[in-house]
C-alpha positions as CSV (number, residue, x, y, z in Angstrom):
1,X,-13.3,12.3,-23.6
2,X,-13.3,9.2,-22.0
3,X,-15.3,9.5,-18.1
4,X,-16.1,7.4,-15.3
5,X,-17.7,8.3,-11.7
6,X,-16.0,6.4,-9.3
7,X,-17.1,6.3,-5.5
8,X,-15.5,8.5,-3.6
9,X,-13.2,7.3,-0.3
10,X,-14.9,5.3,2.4
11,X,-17.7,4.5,0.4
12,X,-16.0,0.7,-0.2
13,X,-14.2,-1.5,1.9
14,X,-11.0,-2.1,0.0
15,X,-10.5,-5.4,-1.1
16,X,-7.1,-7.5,0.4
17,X,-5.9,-10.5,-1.3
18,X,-5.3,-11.9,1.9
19,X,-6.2,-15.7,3.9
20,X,-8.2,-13.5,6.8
21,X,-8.8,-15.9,9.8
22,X,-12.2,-17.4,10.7
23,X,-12.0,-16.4,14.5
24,X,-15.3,-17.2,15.6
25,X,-13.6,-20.9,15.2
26,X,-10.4,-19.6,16.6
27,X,-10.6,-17.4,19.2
28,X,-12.5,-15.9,22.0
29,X,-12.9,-12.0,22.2
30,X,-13.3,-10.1,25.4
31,X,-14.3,-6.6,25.2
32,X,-15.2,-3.7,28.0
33,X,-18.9,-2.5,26.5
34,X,-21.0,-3.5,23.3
35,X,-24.5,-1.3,22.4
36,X,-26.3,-3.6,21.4
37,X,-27.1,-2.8,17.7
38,X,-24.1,-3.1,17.0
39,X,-22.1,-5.6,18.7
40,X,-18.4,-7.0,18.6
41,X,-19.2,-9.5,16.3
42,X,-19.9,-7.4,13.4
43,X,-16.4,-6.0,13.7
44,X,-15.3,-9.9,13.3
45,X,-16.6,-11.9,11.6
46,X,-16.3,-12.9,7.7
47,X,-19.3,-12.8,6.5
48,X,-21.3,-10.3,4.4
49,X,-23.6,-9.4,7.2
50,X,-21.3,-7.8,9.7
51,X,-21.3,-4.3,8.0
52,X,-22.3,-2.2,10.7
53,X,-19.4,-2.9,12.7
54,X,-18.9,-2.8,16.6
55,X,-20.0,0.6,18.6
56,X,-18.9,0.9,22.5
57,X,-22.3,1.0,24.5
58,X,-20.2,3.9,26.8
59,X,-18.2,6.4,26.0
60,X,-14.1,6.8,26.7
61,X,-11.3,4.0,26.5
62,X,-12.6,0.6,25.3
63,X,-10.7,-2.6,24.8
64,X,-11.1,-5.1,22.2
65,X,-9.2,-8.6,22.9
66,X,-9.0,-11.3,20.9
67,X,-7.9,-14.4,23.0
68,X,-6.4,-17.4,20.2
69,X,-7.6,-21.1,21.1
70,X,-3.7,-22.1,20.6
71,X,-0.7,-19.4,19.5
72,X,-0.8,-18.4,16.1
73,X,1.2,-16.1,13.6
74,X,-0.1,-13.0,12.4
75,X,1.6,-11.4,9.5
76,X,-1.5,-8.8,8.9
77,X,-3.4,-6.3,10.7
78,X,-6.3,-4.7,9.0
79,X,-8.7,-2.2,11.0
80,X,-11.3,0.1,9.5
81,X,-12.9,3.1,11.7
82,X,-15.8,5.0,10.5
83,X,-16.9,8.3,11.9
84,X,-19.7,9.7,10.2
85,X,-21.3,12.1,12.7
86,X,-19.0,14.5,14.5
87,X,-15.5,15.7,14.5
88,X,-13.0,13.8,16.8
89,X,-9.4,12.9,17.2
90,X,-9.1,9.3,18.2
91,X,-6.3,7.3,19.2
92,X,-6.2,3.8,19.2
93,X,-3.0,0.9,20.4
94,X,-2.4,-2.1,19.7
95,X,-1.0,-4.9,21.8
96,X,-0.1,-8.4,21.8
97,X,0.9,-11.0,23.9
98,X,2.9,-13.7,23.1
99,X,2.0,-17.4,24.1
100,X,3.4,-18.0,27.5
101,X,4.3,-14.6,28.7
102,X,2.8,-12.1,30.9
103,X,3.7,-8.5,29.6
104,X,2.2,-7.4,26.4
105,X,4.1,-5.6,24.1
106,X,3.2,-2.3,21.5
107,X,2.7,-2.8,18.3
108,X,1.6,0.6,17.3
109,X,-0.2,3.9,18.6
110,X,-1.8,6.4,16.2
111,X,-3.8,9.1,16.1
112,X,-6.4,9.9,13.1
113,X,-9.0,13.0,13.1
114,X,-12.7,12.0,11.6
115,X,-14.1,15.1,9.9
116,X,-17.6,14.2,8.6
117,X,-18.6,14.6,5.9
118,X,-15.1,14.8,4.2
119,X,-13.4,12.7,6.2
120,X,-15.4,9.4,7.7
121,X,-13.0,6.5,7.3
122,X,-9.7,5.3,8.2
123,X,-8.3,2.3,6.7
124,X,-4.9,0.4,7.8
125,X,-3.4,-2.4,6.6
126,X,-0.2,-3.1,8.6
127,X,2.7,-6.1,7.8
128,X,3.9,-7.6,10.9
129,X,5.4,-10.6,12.0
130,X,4.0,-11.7,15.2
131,X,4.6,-15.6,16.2
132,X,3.4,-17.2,18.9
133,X,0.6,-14.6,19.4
134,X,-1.6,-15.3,22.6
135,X,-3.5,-12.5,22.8
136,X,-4.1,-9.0,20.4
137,X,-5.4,-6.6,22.0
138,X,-6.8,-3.6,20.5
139,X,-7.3,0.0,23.0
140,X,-9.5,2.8,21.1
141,X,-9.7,6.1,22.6
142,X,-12.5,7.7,20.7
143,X,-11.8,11.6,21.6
144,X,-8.3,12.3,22.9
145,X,-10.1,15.7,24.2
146,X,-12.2,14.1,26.3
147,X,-16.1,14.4,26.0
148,X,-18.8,12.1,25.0
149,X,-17.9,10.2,21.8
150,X,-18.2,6.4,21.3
151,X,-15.8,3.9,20.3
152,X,-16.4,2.0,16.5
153,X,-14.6,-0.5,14.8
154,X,-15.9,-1.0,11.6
155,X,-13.4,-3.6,11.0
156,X,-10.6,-6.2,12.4
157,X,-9.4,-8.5,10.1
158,X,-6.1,-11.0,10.8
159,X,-4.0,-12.8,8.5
């Protein structure tokens, strides 16, 4: 018998065979609270070193923005949310704004329960076709039941 111990889910970021944009060189990014260990960055950028991902300094609804230099086109949305302490439901929307316009307009809304230690991680990878993008905005409501939980993002990649 042939055997192999793989790692179970959450454990690795899956790998995407995508171009994911540089934003620091792109964009600007406005958000409503950082803690400072872990700020907004490490949700954003590239490199090997942002693995700790963003964490809201507060608790309740927190906004992410991501504000493009000049309008681009954005054909995919990846986001990775890790909960490994308590049980929560969160909800999280995303927006976006199209070069030149003043309403934003949904993308998606979805809810996901974190269940630690089973369930830490949720992973999306969604195909759009946004041109002329302004402005993608990303809402997180950490516990749709209220309370004291803090927003994460582990992840926000573009492409």
């Amino acid at each position: 018998m042939r055997k192999t111990i793989i790692n179970q889910a959450g454990e690795n970021t899956p790998s995407f065979d995508l171009d994911f944009l540089d934003l620091e060189h792109l964009a600007q990014v406005e958000f409503t609270s950082e803690c400072l260990e872990h700020p907004v960055e490490s949700a954003l950028l590239l490199t090997e070193d942002s693995v700790s991902g963003w964490q809201a300094a507060t608790a309740g609804e927190q906004i992410i923005r991501v504000v493009f230099d000049q309008p681009r086109t954005i054909e995919h949305i990846v986001l990775m949310f890790e909960e490994r302490q308590q049980s929560r439901t969160q909800e999280f929307v995303l927006l976006w704004l199209m070069d030149n316009e003043d309403a934003y307009h949904e993308i998606l809304r979805q809810q996901y329960h974190f269940s630690p230690p089973n369930t830490t991680c949720e992973i999306e990878h969604y195909e759009v076709r946004l041109n002329q993008l302004k402005v993608l905005e990303l809402r997180i409501i950490p516990e749709i039941n209220g309370g004291d939980a803090c927003a994460t993002l582990k992840q926000l990649r573009l492409a």
